[in-house]
C-alpha positions as CSV (number, residue, x, y, z in Angstrom):
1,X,145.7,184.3,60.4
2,X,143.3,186.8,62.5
3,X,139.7,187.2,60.7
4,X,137.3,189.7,62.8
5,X,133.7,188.2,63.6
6,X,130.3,189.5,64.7
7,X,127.8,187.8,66.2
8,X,124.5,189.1,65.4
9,X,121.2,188.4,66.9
10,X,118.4,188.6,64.2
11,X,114.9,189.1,63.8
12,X,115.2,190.7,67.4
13,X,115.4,194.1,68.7
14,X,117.0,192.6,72.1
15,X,120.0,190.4,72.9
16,X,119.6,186.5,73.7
17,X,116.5,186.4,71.6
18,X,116.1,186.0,67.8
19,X,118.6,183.7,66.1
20,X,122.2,184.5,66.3
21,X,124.6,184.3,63.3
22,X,128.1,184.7,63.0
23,X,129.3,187.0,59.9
24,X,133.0,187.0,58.8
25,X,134.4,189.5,55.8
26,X,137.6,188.0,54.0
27,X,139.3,189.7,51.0
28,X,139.3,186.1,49.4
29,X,137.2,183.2,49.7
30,X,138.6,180.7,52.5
31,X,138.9,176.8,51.3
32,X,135.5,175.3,51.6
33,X,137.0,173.2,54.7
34,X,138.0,175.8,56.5
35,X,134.9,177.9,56.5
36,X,132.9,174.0,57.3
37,X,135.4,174.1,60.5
38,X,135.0,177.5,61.5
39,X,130.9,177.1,61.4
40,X,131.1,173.5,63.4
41,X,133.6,175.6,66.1
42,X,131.0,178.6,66.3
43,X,128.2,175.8,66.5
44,X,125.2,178.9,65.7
45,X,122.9,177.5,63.3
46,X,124.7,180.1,60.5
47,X,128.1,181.5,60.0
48,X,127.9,183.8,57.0
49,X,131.4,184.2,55.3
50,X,131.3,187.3,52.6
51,X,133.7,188.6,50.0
52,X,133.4,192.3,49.0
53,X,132.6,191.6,44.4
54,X,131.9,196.0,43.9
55,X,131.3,199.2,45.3
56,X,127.9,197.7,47.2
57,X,128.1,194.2,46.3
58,X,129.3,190.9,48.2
59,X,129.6,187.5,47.7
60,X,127.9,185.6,50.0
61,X,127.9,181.8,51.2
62,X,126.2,180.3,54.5
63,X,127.5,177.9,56.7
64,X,125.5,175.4,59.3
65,X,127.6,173.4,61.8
66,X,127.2,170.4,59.1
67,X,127.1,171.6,55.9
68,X,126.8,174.6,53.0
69,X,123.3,175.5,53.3
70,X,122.0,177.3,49.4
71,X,119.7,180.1,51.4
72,X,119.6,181.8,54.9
73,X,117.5,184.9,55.9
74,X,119.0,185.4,59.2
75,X,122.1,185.3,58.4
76,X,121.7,187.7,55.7
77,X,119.9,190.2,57.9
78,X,123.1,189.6,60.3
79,X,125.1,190.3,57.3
80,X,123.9,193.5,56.3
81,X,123.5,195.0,60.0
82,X,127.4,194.5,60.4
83,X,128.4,196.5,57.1
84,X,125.7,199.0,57.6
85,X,127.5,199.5,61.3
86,X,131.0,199.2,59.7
87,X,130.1,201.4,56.5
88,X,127.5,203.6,58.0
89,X,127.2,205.8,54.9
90,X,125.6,202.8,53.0
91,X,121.8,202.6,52.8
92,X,121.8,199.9,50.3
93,X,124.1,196.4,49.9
94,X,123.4,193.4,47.3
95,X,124.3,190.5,47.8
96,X,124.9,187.1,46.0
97,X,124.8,183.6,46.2
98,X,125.0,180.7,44.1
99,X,121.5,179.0,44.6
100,X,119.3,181.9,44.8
101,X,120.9,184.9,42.6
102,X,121.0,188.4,43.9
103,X,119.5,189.5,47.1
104,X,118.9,193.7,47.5
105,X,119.0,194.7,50.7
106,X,117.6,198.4,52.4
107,X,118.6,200.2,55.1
108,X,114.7,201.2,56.2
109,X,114.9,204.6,58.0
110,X,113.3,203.1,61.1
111,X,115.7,200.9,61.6
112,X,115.1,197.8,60.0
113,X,117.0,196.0,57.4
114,X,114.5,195.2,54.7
115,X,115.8,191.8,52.5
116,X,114.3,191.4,48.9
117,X,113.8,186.9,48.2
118,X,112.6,184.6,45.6
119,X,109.1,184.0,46.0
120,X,109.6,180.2,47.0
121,X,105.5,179.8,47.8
122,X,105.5,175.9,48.3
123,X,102.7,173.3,46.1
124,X,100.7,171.2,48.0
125,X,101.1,167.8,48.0
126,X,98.8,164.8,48.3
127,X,100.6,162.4,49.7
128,X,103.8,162.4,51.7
129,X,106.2,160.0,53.5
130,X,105.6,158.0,56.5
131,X,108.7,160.0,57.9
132,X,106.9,162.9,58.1
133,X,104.0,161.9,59.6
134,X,106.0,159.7,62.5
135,X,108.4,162.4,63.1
136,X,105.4,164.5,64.7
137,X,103.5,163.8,67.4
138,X,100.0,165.6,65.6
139,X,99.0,164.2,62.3
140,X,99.3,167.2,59.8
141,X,96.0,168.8,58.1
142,X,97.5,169.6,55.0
143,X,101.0,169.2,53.8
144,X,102.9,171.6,51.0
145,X,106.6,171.4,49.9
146,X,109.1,173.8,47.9
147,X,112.9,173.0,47.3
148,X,113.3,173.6,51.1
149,X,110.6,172.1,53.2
150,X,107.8,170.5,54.0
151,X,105.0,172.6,55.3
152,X,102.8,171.1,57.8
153,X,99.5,173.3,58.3
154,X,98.1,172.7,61.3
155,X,94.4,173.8,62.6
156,X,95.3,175.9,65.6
157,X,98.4,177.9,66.9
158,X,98.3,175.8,70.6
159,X,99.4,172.9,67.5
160,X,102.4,174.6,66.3
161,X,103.2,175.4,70.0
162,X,102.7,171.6,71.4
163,X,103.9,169.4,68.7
164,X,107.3,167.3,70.0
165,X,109.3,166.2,66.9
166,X,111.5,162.8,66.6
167,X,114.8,164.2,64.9
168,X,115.6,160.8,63.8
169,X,112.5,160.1,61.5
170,X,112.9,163.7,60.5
171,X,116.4,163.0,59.2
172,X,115.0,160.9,56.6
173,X,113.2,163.4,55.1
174,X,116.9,165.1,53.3
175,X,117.8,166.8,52.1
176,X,114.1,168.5,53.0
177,X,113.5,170.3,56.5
178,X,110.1,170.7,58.0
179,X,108.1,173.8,59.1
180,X,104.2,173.5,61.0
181,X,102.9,176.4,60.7
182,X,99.3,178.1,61.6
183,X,97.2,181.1,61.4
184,X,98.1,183.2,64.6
185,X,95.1,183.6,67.2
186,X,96.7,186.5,68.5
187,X,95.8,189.8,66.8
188,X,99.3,191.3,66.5
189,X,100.2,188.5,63.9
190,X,99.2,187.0,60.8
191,X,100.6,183.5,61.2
192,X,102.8,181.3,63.4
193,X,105.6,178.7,62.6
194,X,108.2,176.8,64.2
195,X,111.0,175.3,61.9
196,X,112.7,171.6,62.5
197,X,116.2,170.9,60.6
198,X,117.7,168.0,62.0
199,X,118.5,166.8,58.0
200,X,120.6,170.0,57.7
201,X,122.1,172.0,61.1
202,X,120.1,171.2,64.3
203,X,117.0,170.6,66.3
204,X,115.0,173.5,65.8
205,X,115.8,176.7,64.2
206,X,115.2,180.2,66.3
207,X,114.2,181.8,63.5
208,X,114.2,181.4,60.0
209,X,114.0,184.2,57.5
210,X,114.6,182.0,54.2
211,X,111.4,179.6,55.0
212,X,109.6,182.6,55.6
213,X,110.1,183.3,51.6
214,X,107.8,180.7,51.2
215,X,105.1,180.8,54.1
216,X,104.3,184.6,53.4
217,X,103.6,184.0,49.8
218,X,101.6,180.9,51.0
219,X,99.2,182.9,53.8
220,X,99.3,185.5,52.1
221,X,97.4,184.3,49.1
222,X,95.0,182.1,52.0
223,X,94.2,185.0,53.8
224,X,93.8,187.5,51.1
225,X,96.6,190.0,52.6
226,X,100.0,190.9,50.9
227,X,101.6,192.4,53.8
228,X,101.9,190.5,56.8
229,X,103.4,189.9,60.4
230,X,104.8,186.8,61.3
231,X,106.2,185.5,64.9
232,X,108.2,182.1,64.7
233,X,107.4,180.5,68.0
234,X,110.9,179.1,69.1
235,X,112.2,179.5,72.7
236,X,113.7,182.6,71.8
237,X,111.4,184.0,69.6
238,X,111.7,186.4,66.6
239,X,109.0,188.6,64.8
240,X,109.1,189.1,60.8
241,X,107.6,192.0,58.8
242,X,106.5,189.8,55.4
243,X,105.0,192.2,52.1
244,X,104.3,190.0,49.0
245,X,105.1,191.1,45.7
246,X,105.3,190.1,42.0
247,X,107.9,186.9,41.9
248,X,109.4,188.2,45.2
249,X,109.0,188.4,49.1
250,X,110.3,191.5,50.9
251,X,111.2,190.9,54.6
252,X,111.9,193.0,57.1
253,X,113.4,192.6,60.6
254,X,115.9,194.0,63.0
255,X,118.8,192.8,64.7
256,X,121.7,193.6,67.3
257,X,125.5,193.3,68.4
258,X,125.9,190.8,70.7
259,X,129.8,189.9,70.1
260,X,132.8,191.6,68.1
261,X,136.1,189.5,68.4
262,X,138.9,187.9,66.6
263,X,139.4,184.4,65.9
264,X,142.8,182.5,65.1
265,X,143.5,179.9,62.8
């Protein structure tokens, strides 16, 4: 069996930044092993597998090299660039998943794909584990949590950039991932983060869309704004485009071709 694949960079208007995803269209769904083997042989932190359900609607289920994962922004974003390129008369696509329901997704006539989340705005927590708190090298200010992650705030941005993480404490935090975060001291964004997922698919994340349905609800209400520019502060880098509404969290990036191929199997 041939399937075609795309390798997308996302949250990137440039190749070899952003975080890449792998996207792959089927007519039926592939066994759940088979999609496990094909995301551990790609080894990106996302293949998206999709399955066309009507007119502008797909089925859609995310893959890390280690597991099903319930929600990914990136590979969503990658997802929709490669049937807007394939179908280029489309301006709108849904999409679904299991854990988090339907997911609208725009065409934005300047050119970037605009995604419509849950609001997932995490709760603050008094008290966390001792896992948390050895697994980085600065002692967080405050901690939050949703279904996905803690949220480590810390005081500065030179914070988010510095802290070193031990992926083995972190581990024991599953099936919860971490993300530090900080207000931005530059003036063309609104905050910074950087996101750790040992627990789930790898070291650190280039750039992840789905934890930023969560941290733009969360700044957004601390710094009085419902629109707001993010940069995730990985080694490659990606920029977000955040607004706030009722129950949701629209987010914006764009993203780029970097491989069309077959694969085998």
């Amino acid at each position: 069996m041939e399937l075609e694949i795309n390798i997308i960079d996302a949250f990137t208007d440039a190749v070899f930044a952003g975080n890449p995803a792998a996207v792959i269209v089927t007519d039926t769904w592939l066994t759940g092993s088979k999609m496990q083997s094909i995301a551990l042989e790609n080894n990106l932190s996302e293949t998206a597998f999709l399955v066309k359900d009507t007119t502008n609607s797909y089925q859609i289920r995310w893959f890390s090299p280690i597991t099903e994962i319930d929600f990914c922004g990136h590979a969503t974003l990658a997802s929709a660039f490669v049937l807007f390129k394939k179908f280029p008369e489309l301006s709108t696509v849904t999409f679904i998943a299991k854990a988090v329901g339907e997911l609208p997704i725009v065409k934005k006539g300047d050119g970037e794909i605009q995604m419509d989340f849950p609001n997932n705005k995490p709760e603050k927590i008094d008290s966390w584990p001792d896992a948390l708190t050895s697994g980085l090298s600065i002692e967080p200010n405050e901690v939050f949590r949703n279904q996905q992650a803690y949220f480590v705030v810390y005081g500065s941005e030179s914070q988010v950039l510095s802290v070193v993480r031990d992926n083995a404490k972190l581990k024991e935090l599953a099936p919860l991932d971490v993300v530090v975060t900080s207000v931005s001291e530059s003036q063309e964004f609104d905050f910074v983060s950087r996101y750790f997922w040992p627990a789930n698919g790898g070291d650190e994340d280039p750039v992840t869309g789905s934890i930023h349905a969560g941290l733009a609800p969360f700044w957004g209400q601390r710094l009085g704004k419902d629109e707001l520019k993010a940069y995730q502060a990985s080694s490659r880098g990606g920029v977000l485009n955040c607004k706030v509404i009722p129950n949701r969290v629209l987010i914006s990036g764009n993203a780029v071709q970097y491989l069309t191929g077959s694969i085998t199997i």
